[in-house]
C-alpha positions in Angstrom: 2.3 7.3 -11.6 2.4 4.9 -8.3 4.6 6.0 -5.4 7.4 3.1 -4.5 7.3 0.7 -2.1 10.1 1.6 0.3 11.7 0.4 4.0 13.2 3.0 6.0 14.4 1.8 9.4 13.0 4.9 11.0 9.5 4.9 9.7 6.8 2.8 10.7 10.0 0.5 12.4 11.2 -0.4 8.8 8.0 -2.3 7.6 7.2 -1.8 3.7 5.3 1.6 2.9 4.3 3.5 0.1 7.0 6.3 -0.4 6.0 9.8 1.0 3.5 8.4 3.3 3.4 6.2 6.7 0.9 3.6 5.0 1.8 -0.1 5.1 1.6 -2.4 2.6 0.2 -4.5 5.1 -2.7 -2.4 5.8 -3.6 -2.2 1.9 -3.0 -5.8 1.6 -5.7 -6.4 4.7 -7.8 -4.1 3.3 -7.7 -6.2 -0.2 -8.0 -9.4 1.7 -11.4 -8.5 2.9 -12.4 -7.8 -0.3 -12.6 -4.2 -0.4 -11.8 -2.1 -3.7 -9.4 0.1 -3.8 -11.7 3.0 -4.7 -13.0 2.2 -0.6 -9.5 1.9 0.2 -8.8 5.9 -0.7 -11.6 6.5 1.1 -9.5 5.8 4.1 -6.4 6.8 2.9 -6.7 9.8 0.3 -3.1 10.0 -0.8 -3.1 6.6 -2.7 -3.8 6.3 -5.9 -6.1 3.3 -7.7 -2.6 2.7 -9.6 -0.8 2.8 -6.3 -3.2 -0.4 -5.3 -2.6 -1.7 -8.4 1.1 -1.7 -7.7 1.1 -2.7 -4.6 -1.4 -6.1 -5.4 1.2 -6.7 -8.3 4.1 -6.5 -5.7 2.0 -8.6 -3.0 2.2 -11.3 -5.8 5.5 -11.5 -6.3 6.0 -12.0 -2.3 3.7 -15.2 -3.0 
């Protein structure tokens, strides 16, 4: 299951994150910008999940 994407005014100064952690959406969606997989991505950031990145290009879409 993917953690939410969430905005809390105290964390990170409100931008979007995945829930439980202090990782932007914007730093997944650079990440996916360049090209790099989400398997890479976990690399750097061991509490996502591939379905998280999923979620989180899905939502990124949306935004478009």
């Amino acid at each position: 299951m993917h953690k939410k994407i969430v905005s809390t005014p105290d964390v990170i100064g409100g931008a979007l994150r995945f829930d439980g952690t202090r990782i932007s959406i914007k730093i997944v969606a650079t990440y996916l910008s360049f090209g790099i997989l989400p398997e890479e991505i976990i690399e750097d950031y061991p509490t996502l999940t591939v379905e998280d990145i999923e979620y989180c290009k899905k939502y990124l879409m949306l935004l478009n």
